[in-house]
C-alpha positions in Angstrom: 1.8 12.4 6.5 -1.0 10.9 4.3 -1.1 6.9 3.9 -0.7 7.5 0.6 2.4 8.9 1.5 4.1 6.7 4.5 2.5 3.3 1.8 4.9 5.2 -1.0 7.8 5.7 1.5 7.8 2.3 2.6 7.4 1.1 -1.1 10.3 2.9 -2.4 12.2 1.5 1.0 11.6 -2.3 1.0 10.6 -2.8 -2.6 8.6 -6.4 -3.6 5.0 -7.5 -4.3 2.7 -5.3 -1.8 -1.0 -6.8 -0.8 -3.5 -5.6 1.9 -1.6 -6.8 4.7 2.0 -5.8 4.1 0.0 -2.4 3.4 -1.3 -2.3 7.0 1.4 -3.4 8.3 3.7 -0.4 6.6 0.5 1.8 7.7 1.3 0.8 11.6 4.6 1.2 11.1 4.8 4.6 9.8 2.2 5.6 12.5 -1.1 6.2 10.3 -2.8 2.4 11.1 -5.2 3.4 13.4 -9.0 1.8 13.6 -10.1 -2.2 13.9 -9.0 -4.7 11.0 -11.4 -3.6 8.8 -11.1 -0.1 8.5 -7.1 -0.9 8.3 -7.5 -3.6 5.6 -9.7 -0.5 3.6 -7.5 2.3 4.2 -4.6 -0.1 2.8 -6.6 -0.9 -0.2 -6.8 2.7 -0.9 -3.5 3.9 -0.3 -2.4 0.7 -2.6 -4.9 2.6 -5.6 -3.7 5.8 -4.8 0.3 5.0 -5.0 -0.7 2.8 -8.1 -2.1 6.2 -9.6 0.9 7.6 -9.4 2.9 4.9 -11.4 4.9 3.7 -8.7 3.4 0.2 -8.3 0.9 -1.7 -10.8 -1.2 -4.0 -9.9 -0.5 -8.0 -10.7 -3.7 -9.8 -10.6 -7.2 -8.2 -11.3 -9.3 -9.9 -9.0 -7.1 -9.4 -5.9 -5.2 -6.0 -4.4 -1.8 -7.2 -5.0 0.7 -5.1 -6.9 4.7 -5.0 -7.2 7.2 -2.3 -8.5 6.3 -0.6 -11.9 9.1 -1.6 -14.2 11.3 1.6 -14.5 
């Protein structure tokens, strides 16, 4: 499972405003956190643009990596 993936699983799941460290903490959750605090906190970053790509969330505020649920 990508983190793309398991961050999308646990989107759909739990729903709500997603930022780096909900992301990292999903990441551990689902088994694909691995690596020190940084490398987590960019891998979560990443998988947040990547499931935003795919329309699932949007992001809220430009200057930060927070997003919530795309409005169906």
């Amino acid at each position: 499972m990508t983190h793309q993936e398991a961050l999308a699983q646990s989107v759909r799941a739990l729903g709500g405003t997603w930022d780096t460290q909900r992301a990292v903490t999903a990441l551990r959750d689902a088994g694909v956190g691995e690596g020190d605090r940084i490398q987590l906190e960019k891998r979560a970053r990443k998988a947040l643009r990547d499931v935003a790509a795919t329309g699932l969330i949007v992001k809220t505020d430009p200057d930060s990596a927070t997003y919530r649920i795309a409005d169906q």
